[in-house]
C-alpha positions in Angstrom: 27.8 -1.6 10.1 25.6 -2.3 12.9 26.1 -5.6 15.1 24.6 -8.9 14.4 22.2 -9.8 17.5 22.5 -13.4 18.0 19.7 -15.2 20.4 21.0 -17.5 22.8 20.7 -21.3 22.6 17.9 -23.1 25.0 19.7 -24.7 27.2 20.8 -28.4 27.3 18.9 -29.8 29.9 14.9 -29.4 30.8 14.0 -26.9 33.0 11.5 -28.3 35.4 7.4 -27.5 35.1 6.0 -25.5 37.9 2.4 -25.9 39.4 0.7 -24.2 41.6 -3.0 -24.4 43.6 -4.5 -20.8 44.4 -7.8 -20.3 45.9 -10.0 -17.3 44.9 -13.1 -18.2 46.5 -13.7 -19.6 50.5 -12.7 -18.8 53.9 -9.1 -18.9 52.6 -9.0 -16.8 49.8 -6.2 -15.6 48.6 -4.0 -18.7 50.1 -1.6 -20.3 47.4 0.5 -23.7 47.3 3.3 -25.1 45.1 2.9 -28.3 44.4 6.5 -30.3 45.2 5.2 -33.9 46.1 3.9 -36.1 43.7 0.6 -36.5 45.9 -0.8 -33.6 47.9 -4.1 -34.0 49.7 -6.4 -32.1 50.5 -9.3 -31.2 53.3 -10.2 -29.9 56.7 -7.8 -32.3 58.6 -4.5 -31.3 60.1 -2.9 -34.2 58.2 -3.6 -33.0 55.0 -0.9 -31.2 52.7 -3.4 -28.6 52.1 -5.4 -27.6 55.1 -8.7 -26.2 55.0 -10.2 -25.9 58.8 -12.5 -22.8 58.4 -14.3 -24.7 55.5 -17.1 -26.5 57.7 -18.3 -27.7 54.2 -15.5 -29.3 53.2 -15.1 -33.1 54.5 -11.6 -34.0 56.3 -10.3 -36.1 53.5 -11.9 -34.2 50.7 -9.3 -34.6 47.3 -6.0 -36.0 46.1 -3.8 -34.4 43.4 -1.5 -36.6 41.8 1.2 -36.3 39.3 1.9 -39.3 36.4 5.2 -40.0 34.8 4.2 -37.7 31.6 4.5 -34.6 34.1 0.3 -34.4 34.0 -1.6 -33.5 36.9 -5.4 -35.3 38.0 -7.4 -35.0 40.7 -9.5 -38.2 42.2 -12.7 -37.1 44.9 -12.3 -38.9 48.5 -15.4 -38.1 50.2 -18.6 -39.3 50.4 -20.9 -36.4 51.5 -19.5 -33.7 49.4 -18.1 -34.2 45.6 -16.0 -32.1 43.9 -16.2 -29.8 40.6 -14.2 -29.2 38.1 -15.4 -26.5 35.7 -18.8 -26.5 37.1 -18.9 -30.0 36.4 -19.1 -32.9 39.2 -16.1 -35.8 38.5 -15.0 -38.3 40.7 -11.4 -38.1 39.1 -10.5 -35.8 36.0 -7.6 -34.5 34.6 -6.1 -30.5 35.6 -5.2 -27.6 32.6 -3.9 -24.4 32.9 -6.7 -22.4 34.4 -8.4 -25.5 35.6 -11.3 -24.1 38.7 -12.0 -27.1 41.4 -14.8 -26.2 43.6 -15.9 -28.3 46.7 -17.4 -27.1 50.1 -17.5 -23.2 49.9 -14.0 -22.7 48.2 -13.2 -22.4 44.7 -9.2 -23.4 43.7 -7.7 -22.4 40.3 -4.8 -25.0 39.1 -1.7 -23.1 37.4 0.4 -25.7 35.1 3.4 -24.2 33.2 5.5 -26.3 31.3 8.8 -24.8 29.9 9.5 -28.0 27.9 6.6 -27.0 25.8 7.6 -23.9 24.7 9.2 -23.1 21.4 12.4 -21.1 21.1 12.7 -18.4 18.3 15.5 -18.9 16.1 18.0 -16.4 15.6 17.8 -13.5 12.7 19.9 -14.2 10.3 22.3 -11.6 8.9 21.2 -9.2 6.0 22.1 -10.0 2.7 24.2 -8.0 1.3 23.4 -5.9 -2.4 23.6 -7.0 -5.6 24.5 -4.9 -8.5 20.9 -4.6 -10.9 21.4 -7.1 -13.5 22.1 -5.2 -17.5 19.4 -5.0 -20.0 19.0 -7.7 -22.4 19.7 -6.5 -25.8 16.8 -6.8 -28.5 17.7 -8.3 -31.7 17.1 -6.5 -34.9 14.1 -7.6 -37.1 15.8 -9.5 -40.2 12.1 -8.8 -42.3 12.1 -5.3 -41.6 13.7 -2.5 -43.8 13.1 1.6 -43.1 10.2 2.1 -44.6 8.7 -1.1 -42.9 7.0 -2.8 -45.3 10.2 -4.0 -48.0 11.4 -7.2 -46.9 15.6 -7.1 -46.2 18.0 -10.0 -47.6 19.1 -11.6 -44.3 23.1 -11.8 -43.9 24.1 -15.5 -44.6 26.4 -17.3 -42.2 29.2 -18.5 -45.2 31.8 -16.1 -45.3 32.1 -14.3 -48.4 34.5 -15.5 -51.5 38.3 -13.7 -51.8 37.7 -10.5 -53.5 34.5 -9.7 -52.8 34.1 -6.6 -50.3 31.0 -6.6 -47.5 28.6 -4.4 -47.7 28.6 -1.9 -44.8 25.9 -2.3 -42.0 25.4 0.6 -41.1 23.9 1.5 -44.4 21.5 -1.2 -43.8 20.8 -0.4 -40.4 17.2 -0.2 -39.1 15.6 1.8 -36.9 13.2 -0.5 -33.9 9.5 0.8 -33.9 7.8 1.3 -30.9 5.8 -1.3 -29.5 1.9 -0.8 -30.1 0.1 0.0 -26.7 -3.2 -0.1 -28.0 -5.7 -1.9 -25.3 -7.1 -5.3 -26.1 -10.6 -5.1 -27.3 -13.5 -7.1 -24.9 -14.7 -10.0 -27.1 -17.7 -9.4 -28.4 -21.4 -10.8 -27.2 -22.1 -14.1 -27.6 -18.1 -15.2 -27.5 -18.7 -17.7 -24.2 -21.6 -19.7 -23.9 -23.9 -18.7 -21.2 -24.6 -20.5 -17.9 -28.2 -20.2 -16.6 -28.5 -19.4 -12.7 -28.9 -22.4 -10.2 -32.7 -23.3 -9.2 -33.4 -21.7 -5.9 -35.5 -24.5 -4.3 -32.1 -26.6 -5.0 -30.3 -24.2 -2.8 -32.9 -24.4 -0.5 -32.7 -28.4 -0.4 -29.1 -28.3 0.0 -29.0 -26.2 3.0 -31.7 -28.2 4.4 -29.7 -31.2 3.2 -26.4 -29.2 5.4 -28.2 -28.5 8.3 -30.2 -31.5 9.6 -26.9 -33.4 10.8 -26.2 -30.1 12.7 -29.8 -29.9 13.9 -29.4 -33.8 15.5 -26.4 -32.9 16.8 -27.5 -30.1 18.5 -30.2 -32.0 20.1 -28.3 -35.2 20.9 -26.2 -32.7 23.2 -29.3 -30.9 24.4 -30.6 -34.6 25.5 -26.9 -35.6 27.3 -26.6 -32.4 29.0 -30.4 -32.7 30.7 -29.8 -36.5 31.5 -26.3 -35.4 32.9 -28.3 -32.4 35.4 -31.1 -34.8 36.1 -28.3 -37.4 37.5 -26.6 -34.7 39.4 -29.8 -33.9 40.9 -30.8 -37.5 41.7 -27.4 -37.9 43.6 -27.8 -34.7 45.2 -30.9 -35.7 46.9 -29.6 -39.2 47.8 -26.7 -37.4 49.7 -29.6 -35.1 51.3 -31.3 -38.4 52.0 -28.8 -40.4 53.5 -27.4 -37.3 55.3 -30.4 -37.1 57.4 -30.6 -40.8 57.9 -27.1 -40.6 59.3 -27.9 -37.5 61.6 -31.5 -39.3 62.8 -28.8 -42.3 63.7 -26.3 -40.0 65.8 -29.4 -38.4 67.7 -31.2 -41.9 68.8 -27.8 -43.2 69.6 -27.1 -39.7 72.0 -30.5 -40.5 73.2 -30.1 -43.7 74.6 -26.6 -43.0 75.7 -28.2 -40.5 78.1 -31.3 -42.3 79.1 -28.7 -45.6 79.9 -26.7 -42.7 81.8 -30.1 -41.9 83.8 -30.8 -45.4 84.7 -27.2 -45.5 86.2 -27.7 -43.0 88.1 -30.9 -43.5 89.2 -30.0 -47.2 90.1 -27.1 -45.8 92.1 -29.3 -43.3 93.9 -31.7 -45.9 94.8 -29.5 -48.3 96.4 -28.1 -45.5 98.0 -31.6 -44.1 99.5 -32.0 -48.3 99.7 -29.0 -48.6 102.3 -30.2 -45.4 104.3 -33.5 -46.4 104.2 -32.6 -50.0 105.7 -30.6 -48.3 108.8 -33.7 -46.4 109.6 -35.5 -49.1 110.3 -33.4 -51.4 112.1 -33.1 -48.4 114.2 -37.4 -48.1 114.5 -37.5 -51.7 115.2 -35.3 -51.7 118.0 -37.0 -48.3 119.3 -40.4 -50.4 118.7 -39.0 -53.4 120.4 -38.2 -51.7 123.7 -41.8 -49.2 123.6 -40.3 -46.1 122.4 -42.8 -45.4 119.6 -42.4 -41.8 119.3 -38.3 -42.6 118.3 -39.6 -45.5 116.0 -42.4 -42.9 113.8 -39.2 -40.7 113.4 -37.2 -43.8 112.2 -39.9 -45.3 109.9 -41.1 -41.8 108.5 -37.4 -41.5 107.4 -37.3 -44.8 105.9 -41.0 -44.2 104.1 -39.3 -41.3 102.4 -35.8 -42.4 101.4 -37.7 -45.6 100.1 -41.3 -45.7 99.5 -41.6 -49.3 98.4 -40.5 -50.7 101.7 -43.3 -52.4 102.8 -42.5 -53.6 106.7 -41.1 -49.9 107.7 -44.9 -48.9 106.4 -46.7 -51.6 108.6 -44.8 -50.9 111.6 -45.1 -47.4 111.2 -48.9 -48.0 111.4 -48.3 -50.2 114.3 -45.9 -47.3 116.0 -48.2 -44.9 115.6 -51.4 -47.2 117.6 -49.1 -47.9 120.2 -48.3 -44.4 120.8 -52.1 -43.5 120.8 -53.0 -45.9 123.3 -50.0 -45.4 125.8 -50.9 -42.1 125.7 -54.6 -42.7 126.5 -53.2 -45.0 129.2 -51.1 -42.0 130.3 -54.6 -39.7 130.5 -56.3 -42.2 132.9 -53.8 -42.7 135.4 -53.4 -39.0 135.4 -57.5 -38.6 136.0 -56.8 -41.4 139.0 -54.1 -39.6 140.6 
């Protein structure tokens, strides 16, 4: 005999669900994570559980996956600029199945849920049966109206016993031989035996499919109608992210500008009372040389001090003045030279 294979029992306790994030499209393809914690997040951070840094798409707090008390995973969108899809279809928060694709930025992410609790053991074979011996052939009973010939009726034995004296009469005398059973087919009934059913009216068949098919038709276009609405709001939001996009990147650029244009005027304002303080020395120094008729010295000064700061007004005027004192000490020069 051959052995009996038994099928061992689950066990007692529940074995714990695995899940499991892989991406198959992005930067990091090919990457996969186990999820462990109850919340992993997910984005271009360093922080994150799940780090994504050569997805410039993806925002630096992009998703959260989180894990319920009924061992059932969801996902809940954290950004502003760039939402999430699951199934090609954009959710703020939905809920993950085996096979489950989230796409956000330039990556696509496949979710991988199995549950051992879930699964159904197969109960063990049971043994063969063993044979039974084929059950004997039930006997027929002789026809009591029946005599050899087949057509004399036979006087049927009574159930009194017979009176003292009398012998029986011996049965197999009386014995009869069975006839074969007649396996002649059964004969169709004749024409006209069931009463006849005229065929249904076509246009009736026609008006009960139309009947049948006009809740399927307004179905069909009530679903038609919510998908379109549904694209046509995806859209509108699209374009209001464009939208306020650029507002935001129009803000960044006036804000760089006037940081640097304030970072000119400090500079600027620090060169000028730099050229300011220079300019001043020269022109203490021209007065003096003015002061005690050495006019060529004091054009030097005041030409210096005209340059480092043009809006000095006095170093301009005695510059003027410098220069028609020179002119005539020199023309004073020229005559006493023609006199000596």
């Amino acid at each position: 005999m051959k052995p009996i294979q038994k099928s061992l029992p689950p066990p007692s306790y529940p074995l714990p669900a695995t899940a499991r994030l892989k991406i198959i499209k992005g930067p990091h393809k090919g990457a996969s994570y186990k999820l462990v914690a109850g919340k992993i997040t997910i984005g271009r951070s360093s922080d994150n559980d799940i780090v994504l840094t050569n997805d410039d798409k993806c925002s630096r707090k992009q998703a959260i996956v989180k894990l319920d008390s009924h061992n059932n995973y969801s996902i809940k969108d954290l950004s502003k600029r760039s939402s999430i899809k699951v199934n090609n279809l954009v959710k703020m928060e939905s809920d993950l199945q085996d096979g489950d694709l989230i796409q956000f930025g330039s990556s696509v992410l496949q979710f991988e849920f199995k549950n051992p609790q879930k699964t159904t053991h197969a109960s063990p074979p049971s043994a063969a049966p063993h044979p039974t011996a084929p059950s004997p052939a039930p006997v027929l009973p002789l026809p009591s109206s029946v005599n050899a010939s087949g057509n004399n009726p036979v006087p049927a034995i009574s159930a009194t016993p017979p009176a003292p004296g009398r012998h029986l009469p011996d049965l197999k005398q009386n014995q009869i031989p069975l006839s074969e059973p007649n396996l002649q087919p059964t004969p169709f009934p004749p024409q006209g035996a069931y009463p006849y059913t005229p065929p249904l009216n076509p246009s009736k068949k026609k008006r009960k499919q139309k009947k049948s098919s006009l809740p399927r038709i307004i179905l069909l276009i009530i679903i038609i109608g919510g998908v379109w609405l549904f694209t046509e709001d995806t859209e509108q939001k699209k374009e209001e992210a464009d939208k306020l996009r650029t507002l935001m990147d129009r803000e960044e650029t006036v804000k760089t500008l006037a940081e640097l244009k304030e970072q000119e005027m400090e500079k600027r304002s620090k060169n000028a009372l730099s050229n300011y303080k220079h300019a001043q020395f020269a022109y203490t120094r021209g007065i003096r040389d003015y002061r005690k008729g050495i006019y060529s010295r004091a054009i030097e000064s005041f030409r210096v001090c005209k340059t480092l700061y043009p809006q000095h007004e006095l170093c301009a005027t005695y510059l003027q003045k410098s220069q028609v004192k020179n002119q005539q000490l020199i023309q004073a020069w020229m005559v006493a030279g023609k006199d000596y």
